[in-house]
N, C-alpha and C positions, 0 to 999 in steps of 0.2 A: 421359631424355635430352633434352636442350634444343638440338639442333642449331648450336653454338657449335663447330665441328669446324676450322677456321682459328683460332679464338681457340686451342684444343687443340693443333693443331699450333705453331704460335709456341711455348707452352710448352715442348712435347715436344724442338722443336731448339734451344729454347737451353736445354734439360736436357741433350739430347746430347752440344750443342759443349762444355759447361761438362765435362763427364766424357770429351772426346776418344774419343767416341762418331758413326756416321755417325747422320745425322738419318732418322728413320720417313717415307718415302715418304707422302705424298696418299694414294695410291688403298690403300696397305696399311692405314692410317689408315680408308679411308671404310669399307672391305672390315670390318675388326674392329667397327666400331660398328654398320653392320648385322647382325654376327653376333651381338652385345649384345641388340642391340634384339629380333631374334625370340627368343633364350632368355628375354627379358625377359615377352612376349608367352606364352609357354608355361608359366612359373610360376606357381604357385597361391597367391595371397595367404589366409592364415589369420586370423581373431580369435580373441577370446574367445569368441565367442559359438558358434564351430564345435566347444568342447567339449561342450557340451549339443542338440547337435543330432538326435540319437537317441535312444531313452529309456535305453540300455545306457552309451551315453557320458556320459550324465547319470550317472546311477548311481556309474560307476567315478569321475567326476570329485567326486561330492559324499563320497562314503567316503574319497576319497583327502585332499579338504579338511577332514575333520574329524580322519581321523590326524592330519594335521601341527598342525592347531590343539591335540588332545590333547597331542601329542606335544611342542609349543613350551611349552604351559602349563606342563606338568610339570616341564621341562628348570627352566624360569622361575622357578617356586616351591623346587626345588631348589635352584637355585642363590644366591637371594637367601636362605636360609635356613640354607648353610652356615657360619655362623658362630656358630650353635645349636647346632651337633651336637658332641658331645664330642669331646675329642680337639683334636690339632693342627689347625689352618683348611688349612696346605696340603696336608697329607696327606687331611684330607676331599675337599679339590678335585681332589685326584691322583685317589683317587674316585671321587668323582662323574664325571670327563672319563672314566675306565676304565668308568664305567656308563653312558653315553653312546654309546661304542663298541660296547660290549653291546645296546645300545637296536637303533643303528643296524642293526646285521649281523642281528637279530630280523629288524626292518621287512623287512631285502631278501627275506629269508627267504620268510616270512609271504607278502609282494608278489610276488614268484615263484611261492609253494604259492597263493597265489588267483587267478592269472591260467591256470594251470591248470585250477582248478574254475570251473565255470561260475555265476556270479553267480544 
């Protein structure tokens, strides 16, 4: 918040007038940006680095980044490689996107049965 709340209003009433709308009151105006401001206050800012903040979170987060690196490789070499594989090229690729699918619905699987078990 940059306390610019008169530059705000100005906007807000001739948003109003232009939509034949009555203009937002001052004090309802000051009223909502205080209420901004402590939600603001009470949020928890995340990084990167709060995924490895524990050694468990660590854990989950490094397994989780080497599925998808496996899992992007393979999609990858597959796919630049369909044009090798006998047969018609778009029925490979009809294919490959149906084994793709199959991958995916695995992973959720898989990702669900191990958050179950304990690591």
């Amino acid at each position: 918040m940059h306390d610019r709340i008169e530059d705000a209003e100005k906007v807000l009433s001739s948003i109003a007038i232009g939509n034949k709308k009555t203009p937002i009151s001052s004090d309802a105006l000051r009223k909502f940006v205080e209420e901004e401001k402590a939600k603001a206050v009470t949020l928890k800012h995340y990084a990167i680095w709060d995924l490895f903040r524990t050694p468990q979170l660590t854990k989950y987060t490094l397994v989780l980044m080497f599925n998808w690196f496996v899992y992007s490789m393979t999609f990858y070499g597959l796919s630049l490689n369909v044009k090798q594989l006998p047969g018609d090229v778009y029925v490979n690729f009809a294919l490959l996107s149906a084994l793709e699918l199959v991958a995916l619905v695995s992973v959720l699987i898989t990702g669900n049965r191990a958050d179950a078990v304990d690591m």
